[in-house]
VOPAGU-2260 file (C-alpha; in pm, 1 decimal, decimal comma):
REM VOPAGU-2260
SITE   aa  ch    i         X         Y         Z
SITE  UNK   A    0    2748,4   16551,2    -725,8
SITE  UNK   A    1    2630,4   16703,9    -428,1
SITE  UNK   A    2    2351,0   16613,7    -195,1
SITE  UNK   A    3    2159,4   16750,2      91,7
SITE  UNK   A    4    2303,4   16577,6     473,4
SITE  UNK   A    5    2102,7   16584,4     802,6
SITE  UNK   A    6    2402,0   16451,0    1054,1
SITE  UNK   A    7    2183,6   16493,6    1369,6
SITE  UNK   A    8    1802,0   16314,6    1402,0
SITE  UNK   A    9    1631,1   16106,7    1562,4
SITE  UNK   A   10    1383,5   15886,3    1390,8
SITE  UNK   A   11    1291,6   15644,7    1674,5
SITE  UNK   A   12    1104,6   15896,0    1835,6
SITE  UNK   A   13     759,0   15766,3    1877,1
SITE  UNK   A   14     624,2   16088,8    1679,3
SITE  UNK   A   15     797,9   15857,7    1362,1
SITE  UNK   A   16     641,4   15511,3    1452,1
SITE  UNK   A   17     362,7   15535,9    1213,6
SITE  UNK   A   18     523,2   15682,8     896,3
SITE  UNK   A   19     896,6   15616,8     954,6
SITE  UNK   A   20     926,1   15510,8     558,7
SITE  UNK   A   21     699,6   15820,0     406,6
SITE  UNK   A   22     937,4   16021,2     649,0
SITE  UNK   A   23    1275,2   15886,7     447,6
SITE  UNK   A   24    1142,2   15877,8      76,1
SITE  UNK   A   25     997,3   16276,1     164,2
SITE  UNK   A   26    1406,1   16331,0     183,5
SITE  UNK   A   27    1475,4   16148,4     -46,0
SITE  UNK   A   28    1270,0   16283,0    -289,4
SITE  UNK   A   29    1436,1   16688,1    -167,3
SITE  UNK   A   30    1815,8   16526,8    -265,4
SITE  UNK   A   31    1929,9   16346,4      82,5
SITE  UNK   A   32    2188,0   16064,7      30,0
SITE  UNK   A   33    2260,0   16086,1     417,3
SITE  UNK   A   34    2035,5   16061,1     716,1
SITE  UNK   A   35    2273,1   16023,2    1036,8
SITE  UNK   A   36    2043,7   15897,0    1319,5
SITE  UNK   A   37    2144,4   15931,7    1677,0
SITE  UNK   A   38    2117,3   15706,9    2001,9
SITE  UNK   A   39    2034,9   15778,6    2329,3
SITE  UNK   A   40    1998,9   15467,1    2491,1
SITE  UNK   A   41    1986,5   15083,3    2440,8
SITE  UNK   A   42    1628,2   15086,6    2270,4
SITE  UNK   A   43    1675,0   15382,1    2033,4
SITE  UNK   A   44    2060,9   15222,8    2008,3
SITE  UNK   A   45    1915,3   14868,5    1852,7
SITE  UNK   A   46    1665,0   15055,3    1679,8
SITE  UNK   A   47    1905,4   15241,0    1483,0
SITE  UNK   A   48    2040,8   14913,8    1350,1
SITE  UNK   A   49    1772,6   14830,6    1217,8
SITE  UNK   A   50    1653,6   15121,2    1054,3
SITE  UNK   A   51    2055,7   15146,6     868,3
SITE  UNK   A   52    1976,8   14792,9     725,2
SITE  UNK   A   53    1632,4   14828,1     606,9
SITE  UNK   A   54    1713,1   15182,7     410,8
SITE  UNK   A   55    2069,6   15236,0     326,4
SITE  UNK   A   56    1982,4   15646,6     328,3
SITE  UNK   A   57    2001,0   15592,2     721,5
SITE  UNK   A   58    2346,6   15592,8     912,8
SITE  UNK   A   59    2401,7   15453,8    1245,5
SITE  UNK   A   60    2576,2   15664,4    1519,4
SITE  UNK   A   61    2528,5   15497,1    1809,2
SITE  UNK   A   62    2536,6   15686,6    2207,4
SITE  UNK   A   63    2462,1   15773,5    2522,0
SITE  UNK   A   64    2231,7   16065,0    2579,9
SITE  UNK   A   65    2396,8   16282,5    2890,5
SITE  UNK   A   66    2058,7   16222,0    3102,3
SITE  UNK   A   67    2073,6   15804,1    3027,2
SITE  UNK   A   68    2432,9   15818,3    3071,6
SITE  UNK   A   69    2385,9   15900,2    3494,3
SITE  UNK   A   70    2073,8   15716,5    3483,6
SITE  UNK   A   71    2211,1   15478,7    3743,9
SITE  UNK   A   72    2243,7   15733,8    4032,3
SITE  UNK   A   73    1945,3   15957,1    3923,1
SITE  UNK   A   74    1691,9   15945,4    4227,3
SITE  UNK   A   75    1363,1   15761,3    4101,2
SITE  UNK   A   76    1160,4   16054,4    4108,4
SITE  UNK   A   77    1366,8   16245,8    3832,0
SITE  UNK   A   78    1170,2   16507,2    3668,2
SITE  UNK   A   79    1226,4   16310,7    3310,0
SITE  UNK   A   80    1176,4   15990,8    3218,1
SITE  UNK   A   81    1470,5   15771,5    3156,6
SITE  UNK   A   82    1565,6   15415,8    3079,0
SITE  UNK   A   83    1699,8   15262,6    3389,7
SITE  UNK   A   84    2066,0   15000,5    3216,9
SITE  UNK   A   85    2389,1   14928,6    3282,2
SITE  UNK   A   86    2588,2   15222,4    3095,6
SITE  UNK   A   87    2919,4   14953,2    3109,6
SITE  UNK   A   88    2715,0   14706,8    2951,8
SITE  UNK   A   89    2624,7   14943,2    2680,0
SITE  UNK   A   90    2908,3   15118,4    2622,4
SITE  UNK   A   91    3100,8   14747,5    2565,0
SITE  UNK   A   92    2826,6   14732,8    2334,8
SITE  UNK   A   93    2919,8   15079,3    2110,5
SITE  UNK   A   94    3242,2   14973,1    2136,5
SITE  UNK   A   95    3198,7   14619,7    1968,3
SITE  UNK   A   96    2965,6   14744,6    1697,6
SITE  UNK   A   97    3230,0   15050,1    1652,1
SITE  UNK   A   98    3493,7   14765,2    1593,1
SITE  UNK   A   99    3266,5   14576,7    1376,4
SITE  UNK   A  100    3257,1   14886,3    1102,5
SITE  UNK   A  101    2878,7   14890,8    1181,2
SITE  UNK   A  102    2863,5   15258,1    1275,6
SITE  UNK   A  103    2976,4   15621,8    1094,4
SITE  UNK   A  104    3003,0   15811,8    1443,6
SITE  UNK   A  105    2941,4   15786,3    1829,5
SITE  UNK   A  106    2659,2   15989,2    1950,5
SITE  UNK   A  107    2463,4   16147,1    2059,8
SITE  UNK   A  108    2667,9   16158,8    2415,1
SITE  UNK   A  109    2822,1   16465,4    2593,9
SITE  UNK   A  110    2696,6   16715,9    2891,7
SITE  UNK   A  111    2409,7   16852,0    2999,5
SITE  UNK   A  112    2337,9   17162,8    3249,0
SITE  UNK   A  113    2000,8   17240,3    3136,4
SITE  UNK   A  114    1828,4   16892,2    3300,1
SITE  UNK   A  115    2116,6   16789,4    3514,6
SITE  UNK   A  116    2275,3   16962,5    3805,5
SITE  UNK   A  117    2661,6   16975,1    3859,4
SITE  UNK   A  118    2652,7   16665,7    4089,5
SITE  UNK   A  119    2618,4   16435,4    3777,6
SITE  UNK   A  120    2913,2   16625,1    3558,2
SITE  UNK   A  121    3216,6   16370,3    3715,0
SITE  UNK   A  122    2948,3   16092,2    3621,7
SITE  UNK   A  123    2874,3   16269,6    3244,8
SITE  UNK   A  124    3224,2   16328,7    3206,2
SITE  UNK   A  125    3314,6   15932,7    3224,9
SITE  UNK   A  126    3108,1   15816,6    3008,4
SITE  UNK   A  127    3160,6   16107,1    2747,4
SITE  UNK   A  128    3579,5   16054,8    2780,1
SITE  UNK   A  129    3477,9   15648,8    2734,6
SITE  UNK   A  130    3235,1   15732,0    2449,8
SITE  UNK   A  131    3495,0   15987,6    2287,6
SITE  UNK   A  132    3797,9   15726,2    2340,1
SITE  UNK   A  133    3581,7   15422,2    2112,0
SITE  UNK   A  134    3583,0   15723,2    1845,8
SITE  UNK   A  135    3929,2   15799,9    1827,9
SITE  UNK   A  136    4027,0   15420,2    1839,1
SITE  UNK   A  137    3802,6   15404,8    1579,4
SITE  UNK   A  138    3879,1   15714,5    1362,0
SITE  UNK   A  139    3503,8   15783,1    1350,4
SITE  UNK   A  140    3349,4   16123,0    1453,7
SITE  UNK   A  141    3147,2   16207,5    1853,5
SITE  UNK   A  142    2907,8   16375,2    1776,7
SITE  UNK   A  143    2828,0   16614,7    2106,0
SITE  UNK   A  144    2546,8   16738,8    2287,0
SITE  UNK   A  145    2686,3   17029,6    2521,8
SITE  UNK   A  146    2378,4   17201,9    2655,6
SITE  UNK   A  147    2500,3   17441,6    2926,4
SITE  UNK   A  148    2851,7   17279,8    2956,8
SITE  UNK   A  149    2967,8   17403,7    2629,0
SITE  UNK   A  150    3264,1   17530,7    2759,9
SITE  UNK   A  151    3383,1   17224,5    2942,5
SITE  UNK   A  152    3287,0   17030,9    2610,3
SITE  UNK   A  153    3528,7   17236,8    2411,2
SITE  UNK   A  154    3787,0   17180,8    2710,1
SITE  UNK   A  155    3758,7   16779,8    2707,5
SITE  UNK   A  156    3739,7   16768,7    2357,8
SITE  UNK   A  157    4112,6   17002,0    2362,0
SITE  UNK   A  158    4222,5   16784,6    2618,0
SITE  UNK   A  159    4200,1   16451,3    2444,2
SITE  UNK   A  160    4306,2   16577,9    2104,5
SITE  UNK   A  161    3972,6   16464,7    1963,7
SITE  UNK   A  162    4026,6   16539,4    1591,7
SITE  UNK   A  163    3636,8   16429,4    1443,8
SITE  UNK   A  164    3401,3   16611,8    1611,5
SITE  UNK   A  165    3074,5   16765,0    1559,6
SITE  UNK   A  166    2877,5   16980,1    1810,5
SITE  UNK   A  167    2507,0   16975,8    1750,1
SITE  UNK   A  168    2243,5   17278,0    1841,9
SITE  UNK   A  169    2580,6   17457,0    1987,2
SITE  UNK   A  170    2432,9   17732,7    2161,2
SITE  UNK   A  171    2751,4   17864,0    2338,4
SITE  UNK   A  172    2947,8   18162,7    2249,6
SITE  UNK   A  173    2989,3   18242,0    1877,6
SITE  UNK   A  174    3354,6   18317,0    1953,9
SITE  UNK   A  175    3456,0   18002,8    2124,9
SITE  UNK   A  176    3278,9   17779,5    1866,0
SITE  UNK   A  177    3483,8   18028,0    1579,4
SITE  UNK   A  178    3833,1   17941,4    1754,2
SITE  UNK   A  179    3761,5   17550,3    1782,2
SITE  UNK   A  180    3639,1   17529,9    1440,4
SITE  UNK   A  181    3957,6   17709,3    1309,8
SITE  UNK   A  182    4207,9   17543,5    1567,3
SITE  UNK   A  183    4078,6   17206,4    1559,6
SITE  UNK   A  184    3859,0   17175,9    1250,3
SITE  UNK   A  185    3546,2   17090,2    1500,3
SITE  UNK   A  186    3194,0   17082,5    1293,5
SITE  UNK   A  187    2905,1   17248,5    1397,7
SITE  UNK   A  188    2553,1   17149,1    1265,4
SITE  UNK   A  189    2278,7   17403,6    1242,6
SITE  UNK   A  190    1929,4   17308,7    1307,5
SITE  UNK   A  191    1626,4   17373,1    1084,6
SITE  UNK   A  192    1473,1   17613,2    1286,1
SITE  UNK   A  193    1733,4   17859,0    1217,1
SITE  UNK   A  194    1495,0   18140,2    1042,2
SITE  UNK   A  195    1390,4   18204,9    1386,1
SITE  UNK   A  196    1689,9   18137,4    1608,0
SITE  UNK   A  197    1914,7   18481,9    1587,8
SITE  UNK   A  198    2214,1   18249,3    1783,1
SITE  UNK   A  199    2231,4   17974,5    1504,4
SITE  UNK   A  200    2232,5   18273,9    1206,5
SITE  UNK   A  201    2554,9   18433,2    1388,0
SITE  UNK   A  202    2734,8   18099,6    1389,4
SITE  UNK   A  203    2600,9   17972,6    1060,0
SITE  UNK   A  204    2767,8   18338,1     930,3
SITE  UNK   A  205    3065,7   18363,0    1141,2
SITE  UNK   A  206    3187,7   18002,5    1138,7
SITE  UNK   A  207    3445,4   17880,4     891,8
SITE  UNK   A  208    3306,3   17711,9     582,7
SITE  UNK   A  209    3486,1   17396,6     670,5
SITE  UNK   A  210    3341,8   17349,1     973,8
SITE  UNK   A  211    2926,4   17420,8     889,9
SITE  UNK   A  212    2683,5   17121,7     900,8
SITE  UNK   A  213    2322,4   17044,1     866,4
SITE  UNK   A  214    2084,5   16893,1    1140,3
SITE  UNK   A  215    1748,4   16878,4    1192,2
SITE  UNK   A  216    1757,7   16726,0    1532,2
SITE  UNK   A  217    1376,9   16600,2    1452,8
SITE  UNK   A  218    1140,9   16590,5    1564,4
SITE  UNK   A  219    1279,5   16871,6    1760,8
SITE  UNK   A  220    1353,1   17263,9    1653,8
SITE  UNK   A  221    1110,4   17219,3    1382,9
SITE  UNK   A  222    1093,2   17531,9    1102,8
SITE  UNK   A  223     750,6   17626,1    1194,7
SITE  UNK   A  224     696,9   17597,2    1558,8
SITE  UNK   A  225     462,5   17345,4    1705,9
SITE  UNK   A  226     518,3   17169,3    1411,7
SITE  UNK   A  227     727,3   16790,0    1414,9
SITE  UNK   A  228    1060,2   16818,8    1232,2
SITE  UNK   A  229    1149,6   16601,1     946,5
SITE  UNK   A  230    1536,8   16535,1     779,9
SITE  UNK   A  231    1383,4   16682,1     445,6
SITE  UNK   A  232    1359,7   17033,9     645,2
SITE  UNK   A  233    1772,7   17069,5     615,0
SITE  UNK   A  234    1694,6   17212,1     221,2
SITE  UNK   A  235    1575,7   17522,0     393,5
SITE  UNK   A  236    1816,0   17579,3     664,0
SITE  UNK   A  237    2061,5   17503,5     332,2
SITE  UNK   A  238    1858,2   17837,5     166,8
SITE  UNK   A  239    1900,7   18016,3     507,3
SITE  UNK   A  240    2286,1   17928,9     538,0
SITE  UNK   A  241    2321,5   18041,3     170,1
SITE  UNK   A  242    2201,6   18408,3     212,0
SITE  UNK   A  243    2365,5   18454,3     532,4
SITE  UNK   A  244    2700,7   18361,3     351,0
SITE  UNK   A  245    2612,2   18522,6       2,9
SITE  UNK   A  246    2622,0   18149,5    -164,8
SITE  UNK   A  247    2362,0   17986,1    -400,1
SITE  UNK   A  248    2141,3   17744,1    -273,0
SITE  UNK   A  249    2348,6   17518,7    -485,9
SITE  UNK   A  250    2719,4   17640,9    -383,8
SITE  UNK   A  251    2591,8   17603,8       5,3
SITE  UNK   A  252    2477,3   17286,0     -46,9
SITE  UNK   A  253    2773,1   17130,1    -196,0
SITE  UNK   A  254    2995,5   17277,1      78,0
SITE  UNK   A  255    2802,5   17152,7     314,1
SITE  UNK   A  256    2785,8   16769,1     160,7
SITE  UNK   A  257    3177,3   16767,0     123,6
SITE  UNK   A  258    3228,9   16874,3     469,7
SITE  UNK   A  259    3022,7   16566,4     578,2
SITE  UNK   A  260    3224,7   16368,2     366,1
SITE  UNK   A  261    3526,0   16472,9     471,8
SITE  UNK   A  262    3442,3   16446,8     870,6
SITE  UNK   A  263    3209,9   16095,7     793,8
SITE  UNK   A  264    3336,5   15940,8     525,2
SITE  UNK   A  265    3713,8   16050,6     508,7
SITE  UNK   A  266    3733,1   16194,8     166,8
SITE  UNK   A  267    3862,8   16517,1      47,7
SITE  UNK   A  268    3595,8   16594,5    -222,6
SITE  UNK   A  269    3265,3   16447,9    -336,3
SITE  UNK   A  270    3289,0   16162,3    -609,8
SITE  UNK   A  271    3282,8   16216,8    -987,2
């Protein structure tokens, strides 16, 4: 049996504090079984706990956003807001809960150029490598943010022989993301708003079927624009990935849902 996956959202955004439940049973109701919701920081982190015990639909991946993870020597008037922590403190923290069995991946964590300038990348590179190394001890999947540093990403994640691995909203070079996927066996998750995105249609074509994935990253890149995203949006970028690929709906979808398996769950093929 196969099921519709979202491997990349974030439903502790405060766009979800009022209908957080109606949000899970509207994907439930379009065929989710898996709703993989990423951290940023302590709050969302704890958050995320919560939400994986209260609706067992929900999966905890626990991280450090690139922007929290150099909040420490970001000047106080940064253009963002950010959660001022310890990132030791809370990386201990991943690791314990990582230890524990308590979480199905690390992320989100990784490197930003878009927010941060190259000053932080030594900084975002330490805490990425120590994020990446509870992973591997682990054998769980990172699951990478790589905005503007997408080839350095790809380097690190070469480098350290980092064997589960999905990049989310990749939005580097087709090519690059091609050879990973069929060198290392790296995922790549593609966002709802694909239908309008001509990048994400080229690597949702070009990349090998092993290595395609569906995110919403909501309430970001919703389908419609100006619109909040929702984890019951991945059944269309499903119907998008299928006629870019010449699938059915159906065929796409179980591809899809044994790839996530395979990276989150470590099985070779969806139950009986």
């Amino acid at each position: 049996m196969a099921y519709y996956v979202d491997v990349h959202t974030h439903l502790t955004h405060p766009e979800f504090q009022d209908d957080t439940q109606a949000v899970i049973e509207r994907a439930e109701k379009k065929g989710l079984r898996a709703i993989v919701v990423n951290g940023l920081e302590p709050q969302s982190n704890r958050q995320i706990l919560k939400l994986s015990k209260q609706y067992p639909i929900v999966k905890a991946a626990l991280g450090i956003y690139p922007i929290e993870a150099v909040n420490e020597i970001l000047p106080p008037d940064f253009k963002l807001p950010l959660q001022r922590f310890s990132v030791r403190q809370e990386i201990d923290f991943i690791a314990d809960l990582a230890r524990a069995g308590e979480l199905i991946a690390i992320g989100e964590c990784g490197m930003d150029g878009y927010h941060l300038d190259p000053h932080t990348f030594p900084r975002q590179e330490e805490v990425f490598i120590a994020l990446l190394s509870i992973a591997q001890k682990n054998d769980i999947p990172v699951i990478v943010h790589s905005r503007k540093c997408e080839t350095r990403i790809l380097e690190i994640l070469a480098h350290y022989k980092v064997r589960k691995a999905n990049l989310h909203c990749y939005t580097g070079k087709i090519k690059a993301a091609v050879q990973a996927s069929e060198t290392y066996g790296w995922c790549f998750s593609i966002p709802a708003n694909i239908a309008r995105v001509q990048s994400f249609q080229l690597l949702a074509a070009k990349l090998p079927e092993e290595s395609l994935l569906t995110e919403t990253d909501a309430p970001y890149l919703s389908p419609q624009p100006g619109t909040r995203n929702e984890p019951a949006h991945v059944c269309q970028t499903i119907e998008q990935i299928a006629g870019l690929r010449g699938w059915q709906p159906d065929e796409a979808k179980e591809k899809v849902w044994k790839n996530y398996e395979r990276l989150f769950m470590g099985k070779s093929a969806s139950p009986p």
